[in-house]
LUMVEXSE-558734 format. One record per atom (N, C-alpha, C): x, y, z negated; residue number from 1. Coordinates in nm, 3 decimals. Atoms other than C-alpha are relative to their C-alpha. Example, Ala and Ser with C-alpha at 12.3 -4.5 7.8 and 13.67 -1.06 7.14 Angstrom:
<atoms>
<<0.089, -0.119, 0.000>, 1>;
<<1.230, -0.450, -0.780>, 1>;
<<0.090, 0.120, 0.000>, 1>;
<<-0.082, -0.119, 0.006>, 2>;
<<1.367, -0.106, -0.714>, 2>;
<<-0.077, 0.109, -0.073>, 2>;
</atoms>
This chain:
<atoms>
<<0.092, -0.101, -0.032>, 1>;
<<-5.447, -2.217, 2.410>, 1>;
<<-0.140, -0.029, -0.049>, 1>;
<<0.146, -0.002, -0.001>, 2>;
<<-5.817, -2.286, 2.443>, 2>;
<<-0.041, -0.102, -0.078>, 2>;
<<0.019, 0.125, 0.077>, 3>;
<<-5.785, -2.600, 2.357>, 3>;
<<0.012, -0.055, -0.107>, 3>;
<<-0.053, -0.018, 0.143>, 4>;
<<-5.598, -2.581, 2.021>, 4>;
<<-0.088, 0.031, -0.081>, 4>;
<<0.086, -0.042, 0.098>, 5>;
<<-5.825, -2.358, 1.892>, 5>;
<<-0.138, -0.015, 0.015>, 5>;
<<0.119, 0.088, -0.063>, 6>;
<<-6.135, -2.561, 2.031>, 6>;
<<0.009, -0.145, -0.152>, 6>;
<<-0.044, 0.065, 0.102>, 7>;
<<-5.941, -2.816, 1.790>, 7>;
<<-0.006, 0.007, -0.148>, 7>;
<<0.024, -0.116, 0.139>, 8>;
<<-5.890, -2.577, 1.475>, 8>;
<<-0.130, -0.028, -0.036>, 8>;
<<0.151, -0.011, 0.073>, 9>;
<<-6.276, -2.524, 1.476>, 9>;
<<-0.067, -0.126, -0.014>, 9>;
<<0.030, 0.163, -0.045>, 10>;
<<-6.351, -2.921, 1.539>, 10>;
<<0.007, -0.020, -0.201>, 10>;
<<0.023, 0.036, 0.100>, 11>;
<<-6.155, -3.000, 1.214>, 11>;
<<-0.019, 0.103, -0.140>, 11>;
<<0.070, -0.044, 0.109>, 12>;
<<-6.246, -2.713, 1.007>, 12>;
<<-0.125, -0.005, -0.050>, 12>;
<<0.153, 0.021, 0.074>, 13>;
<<-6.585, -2.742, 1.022>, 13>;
<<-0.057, -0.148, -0.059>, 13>;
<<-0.014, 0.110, 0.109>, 14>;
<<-6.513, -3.133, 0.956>, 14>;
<<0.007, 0.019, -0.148>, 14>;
<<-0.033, 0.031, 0.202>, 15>;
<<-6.372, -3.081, 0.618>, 15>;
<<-0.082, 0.114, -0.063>, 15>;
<<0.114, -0.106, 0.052>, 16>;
<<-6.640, -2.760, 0.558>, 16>;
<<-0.082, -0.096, -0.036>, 16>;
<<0.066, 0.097, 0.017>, 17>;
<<-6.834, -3.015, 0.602>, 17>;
<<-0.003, -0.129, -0.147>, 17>;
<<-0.009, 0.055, 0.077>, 18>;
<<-6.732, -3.218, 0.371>, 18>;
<<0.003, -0.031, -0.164>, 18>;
<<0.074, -0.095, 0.158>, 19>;
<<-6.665, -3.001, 0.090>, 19>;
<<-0.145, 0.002, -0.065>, 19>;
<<0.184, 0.005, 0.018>, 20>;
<<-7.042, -2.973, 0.083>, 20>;
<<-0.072, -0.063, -0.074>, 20>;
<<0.109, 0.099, 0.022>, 21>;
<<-7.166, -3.292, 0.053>, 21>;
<<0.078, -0.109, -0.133>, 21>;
<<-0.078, 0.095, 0.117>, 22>;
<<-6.904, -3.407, -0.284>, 22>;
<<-0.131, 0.071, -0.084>, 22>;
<<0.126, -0.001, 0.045>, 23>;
<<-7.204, -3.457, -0.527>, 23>;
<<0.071, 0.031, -0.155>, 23>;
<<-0.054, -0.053, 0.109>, 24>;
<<-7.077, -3.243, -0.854>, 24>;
<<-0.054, -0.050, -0.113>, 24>;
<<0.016, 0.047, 0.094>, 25>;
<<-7.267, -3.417, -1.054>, 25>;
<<0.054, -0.129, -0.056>, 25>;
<<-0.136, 0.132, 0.048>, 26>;
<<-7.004, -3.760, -1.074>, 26>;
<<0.094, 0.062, -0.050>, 26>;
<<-0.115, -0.042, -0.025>, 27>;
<<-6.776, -3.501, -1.197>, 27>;
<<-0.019, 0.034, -0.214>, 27>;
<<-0.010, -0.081, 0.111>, 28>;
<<-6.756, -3.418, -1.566>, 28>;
<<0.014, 0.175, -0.064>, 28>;
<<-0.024, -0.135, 0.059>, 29>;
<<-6.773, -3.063, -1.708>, 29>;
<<0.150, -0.036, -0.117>, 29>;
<<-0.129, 0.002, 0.076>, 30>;
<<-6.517, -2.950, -1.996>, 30>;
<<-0.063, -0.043, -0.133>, 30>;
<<0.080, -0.020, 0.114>, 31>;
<<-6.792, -2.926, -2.257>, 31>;
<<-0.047, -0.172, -0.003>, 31>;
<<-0.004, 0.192, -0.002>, 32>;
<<-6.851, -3.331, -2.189>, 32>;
<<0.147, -0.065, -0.015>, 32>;
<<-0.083, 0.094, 0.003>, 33>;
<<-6.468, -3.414, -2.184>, 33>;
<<0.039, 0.012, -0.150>, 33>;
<<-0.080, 0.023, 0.092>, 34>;
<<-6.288, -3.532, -2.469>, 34>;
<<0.088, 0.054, -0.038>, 34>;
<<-0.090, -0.089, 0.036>, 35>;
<<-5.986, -3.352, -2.477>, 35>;
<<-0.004, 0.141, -0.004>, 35>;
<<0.056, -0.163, 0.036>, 36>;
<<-6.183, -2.990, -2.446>, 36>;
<<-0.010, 0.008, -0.162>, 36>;
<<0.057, 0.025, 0.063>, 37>;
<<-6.357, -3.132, -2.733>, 37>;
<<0.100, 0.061, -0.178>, 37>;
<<-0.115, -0.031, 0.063>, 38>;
<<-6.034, -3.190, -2.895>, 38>;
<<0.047, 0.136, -0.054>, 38>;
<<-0.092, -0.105, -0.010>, 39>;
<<-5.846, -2.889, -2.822>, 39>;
<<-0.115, 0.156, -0.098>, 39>;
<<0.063, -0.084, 0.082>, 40>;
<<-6.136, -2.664, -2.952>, 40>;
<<-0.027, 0.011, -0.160>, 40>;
<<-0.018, 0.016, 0.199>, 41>;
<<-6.147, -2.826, -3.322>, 41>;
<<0.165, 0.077, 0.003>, 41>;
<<-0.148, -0.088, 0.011>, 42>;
<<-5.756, -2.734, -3.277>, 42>;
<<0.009, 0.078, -0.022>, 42>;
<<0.013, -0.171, -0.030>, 43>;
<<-5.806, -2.366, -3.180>, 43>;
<<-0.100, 0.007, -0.165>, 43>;
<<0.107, -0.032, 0.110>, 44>;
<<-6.072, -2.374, -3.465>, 44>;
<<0.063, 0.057, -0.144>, 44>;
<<-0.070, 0.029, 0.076>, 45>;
<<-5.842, -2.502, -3.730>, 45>;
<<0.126, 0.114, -0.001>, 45>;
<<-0.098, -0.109, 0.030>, 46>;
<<-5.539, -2.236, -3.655>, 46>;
<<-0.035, 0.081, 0.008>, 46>;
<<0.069, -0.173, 0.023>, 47>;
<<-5.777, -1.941, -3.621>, 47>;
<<0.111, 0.089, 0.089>, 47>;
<<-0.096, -0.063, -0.069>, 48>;
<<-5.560, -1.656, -3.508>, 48>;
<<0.111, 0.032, -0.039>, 48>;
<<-0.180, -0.065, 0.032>, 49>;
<<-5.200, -1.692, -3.672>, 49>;
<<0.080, -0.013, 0.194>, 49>;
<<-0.113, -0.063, -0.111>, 50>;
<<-4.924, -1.602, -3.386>, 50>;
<<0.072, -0.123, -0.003>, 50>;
<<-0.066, 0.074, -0.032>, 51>;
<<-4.758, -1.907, -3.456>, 51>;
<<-0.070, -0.153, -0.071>, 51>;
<<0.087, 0.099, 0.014>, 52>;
<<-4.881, -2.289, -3.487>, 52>;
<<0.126, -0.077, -0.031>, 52>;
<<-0.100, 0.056, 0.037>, 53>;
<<-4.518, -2.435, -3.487>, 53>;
<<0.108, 0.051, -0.081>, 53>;
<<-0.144, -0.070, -0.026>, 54>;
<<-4.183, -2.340, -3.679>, 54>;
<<0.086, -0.140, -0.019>, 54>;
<<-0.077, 0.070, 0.065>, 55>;
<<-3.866, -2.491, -3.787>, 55>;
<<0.017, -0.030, -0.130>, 55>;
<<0.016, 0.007, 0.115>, 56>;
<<-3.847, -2.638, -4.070>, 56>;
<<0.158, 0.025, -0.048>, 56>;
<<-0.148, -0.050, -0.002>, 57>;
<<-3.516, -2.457, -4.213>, 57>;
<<0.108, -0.067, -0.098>, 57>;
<<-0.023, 0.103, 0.067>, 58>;
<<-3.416, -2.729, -4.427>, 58>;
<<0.040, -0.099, 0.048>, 58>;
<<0.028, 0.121, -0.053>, 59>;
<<-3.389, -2.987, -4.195>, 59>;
<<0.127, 0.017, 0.100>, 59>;
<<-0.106, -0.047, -0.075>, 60>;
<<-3.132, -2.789, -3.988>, 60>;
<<0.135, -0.038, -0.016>, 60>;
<<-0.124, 0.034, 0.019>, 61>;
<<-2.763, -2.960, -3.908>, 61>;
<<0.056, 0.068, 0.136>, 61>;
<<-0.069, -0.086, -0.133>, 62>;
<<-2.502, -2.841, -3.659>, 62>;
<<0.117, -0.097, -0.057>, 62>;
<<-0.114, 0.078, -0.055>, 63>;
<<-2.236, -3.066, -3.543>, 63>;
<<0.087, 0.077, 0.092>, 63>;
<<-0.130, -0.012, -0.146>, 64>;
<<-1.923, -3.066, -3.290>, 64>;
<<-0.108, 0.109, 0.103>, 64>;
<<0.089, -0.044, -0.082>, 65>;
<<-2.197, -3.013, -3.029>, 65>;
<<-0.154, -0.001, 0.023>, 65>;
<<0.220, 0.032, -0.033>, 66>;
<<-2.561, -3.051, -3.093>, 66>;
<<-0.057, 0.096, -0.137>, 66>;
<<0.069, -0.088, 0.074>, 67>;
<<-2.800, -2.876, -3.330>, 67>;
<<-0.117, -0.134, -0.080>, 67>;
<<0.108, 0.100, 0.111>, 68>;
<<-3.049, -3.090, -3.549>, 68>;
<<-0.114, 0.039, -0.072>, 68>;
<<0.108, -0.059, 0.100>, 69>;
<<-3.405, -2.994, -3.676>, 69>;
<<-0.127, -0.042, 0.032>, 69>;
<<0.112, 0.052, -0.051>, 70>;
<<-3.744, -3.090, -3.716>, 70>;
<<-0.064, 0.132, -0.008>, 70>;
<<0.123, -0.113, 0.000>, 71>;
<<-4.015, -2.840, -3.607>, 71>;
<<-0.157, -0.072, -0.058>, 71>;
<<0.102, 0.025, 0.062>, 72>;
<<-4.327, -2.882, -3.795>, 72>;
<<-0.146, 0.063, 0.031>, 72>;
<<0.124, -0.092, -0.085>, 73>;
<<-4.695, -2.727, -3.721>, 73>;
<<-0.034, 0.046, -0.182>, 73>;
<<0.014, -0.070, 0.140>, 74>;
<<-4.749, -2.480, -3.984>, 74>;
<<-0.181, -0.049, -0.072>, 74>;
<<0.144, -0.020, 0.035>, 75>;
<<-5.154, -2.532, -4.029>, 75>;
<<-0.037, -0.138, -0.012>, 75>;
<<0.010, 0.169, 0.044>, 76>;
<<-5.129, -2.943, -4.098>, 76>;
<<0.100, -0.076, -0.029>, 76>;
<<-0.092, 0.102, 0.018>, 77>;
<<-4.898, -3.101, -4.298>, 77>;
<<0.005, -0.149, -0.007>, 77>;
<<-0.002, 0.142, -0.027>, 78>;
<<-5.006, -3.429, -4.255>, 78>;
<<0.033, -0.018, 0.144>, 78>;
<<-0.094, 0.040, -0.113>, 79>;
<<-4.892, -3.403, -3.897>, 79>;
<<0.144, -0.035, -0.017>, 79>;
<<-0.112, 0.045, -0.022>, 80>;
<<-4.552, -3.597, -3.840>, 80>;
<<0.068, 0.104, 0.048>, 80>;
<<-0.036, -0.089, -0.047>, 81>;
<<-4.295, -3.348, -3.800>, 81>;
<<0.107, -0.039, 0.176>, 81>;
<<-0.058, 0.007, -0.125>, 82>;
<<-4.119, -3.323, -3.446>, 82>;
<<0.156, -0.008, -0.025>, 82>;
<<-0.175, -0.010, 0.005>, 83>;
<<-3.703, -3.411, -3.465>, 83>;
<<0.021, 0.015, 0.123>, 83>;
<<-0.139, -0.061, -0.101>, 84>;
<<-3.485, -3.257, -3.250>, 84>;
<<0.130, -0.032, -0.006>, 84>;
<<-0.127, 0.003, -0.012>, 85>;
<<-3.173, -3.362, -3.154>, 85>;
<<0.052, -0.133, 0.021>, 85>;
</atoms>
């Protein structure tokens, strides 16, 4: 009863509390991390094609039960291509 929710407001306004006083500035933005940094030369570099990966259709085997192929990133061929299988 009374008491419960005497309780409730006890530790909500604890951790309100607390929220508060975390000092946002120990915290990094995106525009300071490294891997934003990253990811934006990325985005830069493929502009707006629809696709960034395919298969490379050459590379393709088919067995008993499995499938075989490397996918490649269309917009850097000096990336290592990805094998499958």
């Amino acid at each position: 009863g009374c008491c419960s929710m005497f309780i409730l407001l006890f530790v909500s306004s604890v951790l309100f509390d607390a929220s508060i006083a975390v000092d946002k500035s120990k915290f990094r933005t995106c525009q300071q991390g490294s891997f934003c940094r990253r990811y934006r030369q990325y985005i830069s570099k493929i502009g707006s094609s629809d696709f960034v990966h395919e298969v490379d259709p050459s590379s393709v085997s088919v067995s008993k039960n499995a499938v075989h192929a490397k996918i490649k990133q269309v917009h850097d061929a000096a990336v290592k291509p990805l094998n499958l299988g």
